[in-house]
C-alpha positions as CSV (number, residue, x, y, z in Angstrom):
1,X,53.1,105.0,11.9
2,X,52.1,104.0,15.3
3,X,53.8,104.2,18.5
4,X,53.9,102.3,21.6
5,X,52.5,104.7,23.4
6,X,49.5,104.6,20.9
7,X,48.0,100.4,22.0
8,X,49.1,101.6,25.5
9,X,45.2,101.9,27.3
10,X,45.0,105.1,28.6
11,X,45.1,106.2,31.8
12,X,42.3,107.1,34.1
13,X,42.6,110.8,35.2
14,X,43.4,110.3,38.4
15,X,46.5,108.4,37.7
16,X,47.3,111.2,34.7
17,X,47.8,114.0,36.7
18,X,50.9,115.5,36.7
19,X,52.5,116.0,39.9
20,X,54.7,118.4,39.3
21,X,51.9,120.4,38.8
22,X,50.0,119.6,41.8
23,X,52.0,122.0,44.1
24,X,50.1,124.9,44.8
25,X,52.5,127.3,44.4
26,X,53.5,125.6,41.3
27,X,50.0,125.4,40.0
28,X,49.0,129.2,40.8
29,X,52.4,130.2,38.7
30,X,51.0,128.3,35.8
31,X,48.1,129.4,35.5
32,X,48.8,132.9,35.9
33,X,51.6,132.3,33.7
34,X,48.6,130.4,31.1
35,X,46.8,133.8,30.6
36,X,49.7,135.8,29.7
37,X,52.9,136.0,27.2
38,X,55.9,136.7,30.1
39,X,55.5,138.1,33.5
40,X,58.2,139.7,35.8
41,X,59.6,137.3,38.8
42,X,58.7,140.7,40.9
43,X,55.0,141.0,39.5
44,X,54.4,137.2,39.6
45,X,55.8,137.1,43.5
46,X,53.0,140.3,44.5
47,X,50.4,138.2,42.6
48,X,51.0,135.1,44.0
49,X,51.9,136.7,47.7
50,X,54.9,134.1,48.2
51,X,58.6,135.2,49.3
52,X,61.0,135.3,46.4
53,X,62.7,132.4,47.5
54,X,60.3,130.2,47.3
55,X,58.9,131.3,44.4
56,X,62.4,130.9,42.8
57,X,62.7,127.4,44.4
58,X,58.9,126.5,42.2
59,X,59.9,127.8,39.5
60,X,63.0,126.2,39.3
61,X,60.6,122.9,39.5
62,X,59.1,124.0,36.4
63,X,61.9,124.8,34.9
64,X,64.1,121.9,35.2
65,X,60.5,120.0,33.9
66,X,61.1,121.9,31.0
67,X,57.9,123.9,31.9
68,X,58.5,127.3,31.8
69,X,61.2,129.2,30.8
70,X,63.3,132.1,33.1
71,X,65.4,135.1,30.7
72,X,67.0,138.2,32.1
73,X,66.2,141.1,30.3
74,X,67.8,144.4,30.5
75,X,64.6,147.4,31.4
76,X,66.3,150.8,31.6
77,X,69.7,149.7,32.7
78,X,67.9,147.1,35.5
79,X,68.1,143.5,34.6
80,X,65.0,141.9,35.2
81,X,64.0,138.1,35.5
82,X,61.0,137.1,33.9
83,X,58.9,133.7,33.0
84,X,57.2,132.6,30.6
85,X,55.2,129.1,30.2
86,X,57.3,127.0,27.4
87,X,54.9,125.6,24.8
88,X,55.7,122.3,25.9
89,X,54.7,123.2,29.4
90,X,50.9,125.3,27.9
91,X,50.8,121.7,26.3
92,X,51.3,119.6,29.4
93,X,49.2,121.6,31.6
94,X,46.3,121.9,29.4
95,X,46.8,117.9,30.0
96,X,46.5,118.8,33.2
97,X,43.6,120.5,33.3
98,X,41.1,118.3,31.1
99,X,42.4,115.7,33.6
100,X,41.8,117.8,36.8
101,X,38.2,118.7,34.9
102,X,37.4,115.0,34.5
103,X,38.1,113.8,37.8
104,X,35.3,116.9,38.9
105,X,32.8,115.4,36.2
106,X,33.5,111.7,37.6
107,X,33.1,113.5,41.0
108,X,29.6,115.7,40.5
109,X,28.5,112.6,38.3
């Protein structure tokens, strides 16, 4: 069965990108967020040196994209935030990335 989206000509990677993604707060949280399973809001704050409110306003960008995903956990009586890249978000921003690489290749070329 084919789609519509299938005889649509595809676009060139410039025009692809996702800008969500493009933020770089945004696109530091993802890929740290690409390399592991769930990371603590705390931990991902310190590792991306941003204040906590911002880095709640990002990821509540990615989140309502459906790109990662935010649970409270309970550790040793303390609840504790932490994200985790949905699989429709690893999806999308692997997208992004073989897009980002292109446009480098088209570049360098």
């Amino acid at each position: 069965m084919t789609t519509a989206d299938d005889d649509a000509p595809a676009l060139p990677p410039r025009e692809a990108l996702v800008n969500v993604i493009h933020s770089p707060t945004r696109l530091a949280v993802l890929a740290t967020l690409n390399r592991v399973q769930h990371v603590a809001f705390a931990d991902l704050r310190e590792n991306l040196h941003v204040s906590a409110p911002e880095l709640s306003r990002q990821i509540a960008i990615l989140e309502r994209e459906g790109m990662v995903e935010v649970a409270k956990l309970r550790v040793r009586r303390v609840a504790v935030t932490h994200v985790r890249l949905s699989d429709s978000g690893r999806e999308r921003f692997a997208e992004y990335l073989k897009h980002l690489y292109a446009i480098v290749r088209e570049e360098e070329g």
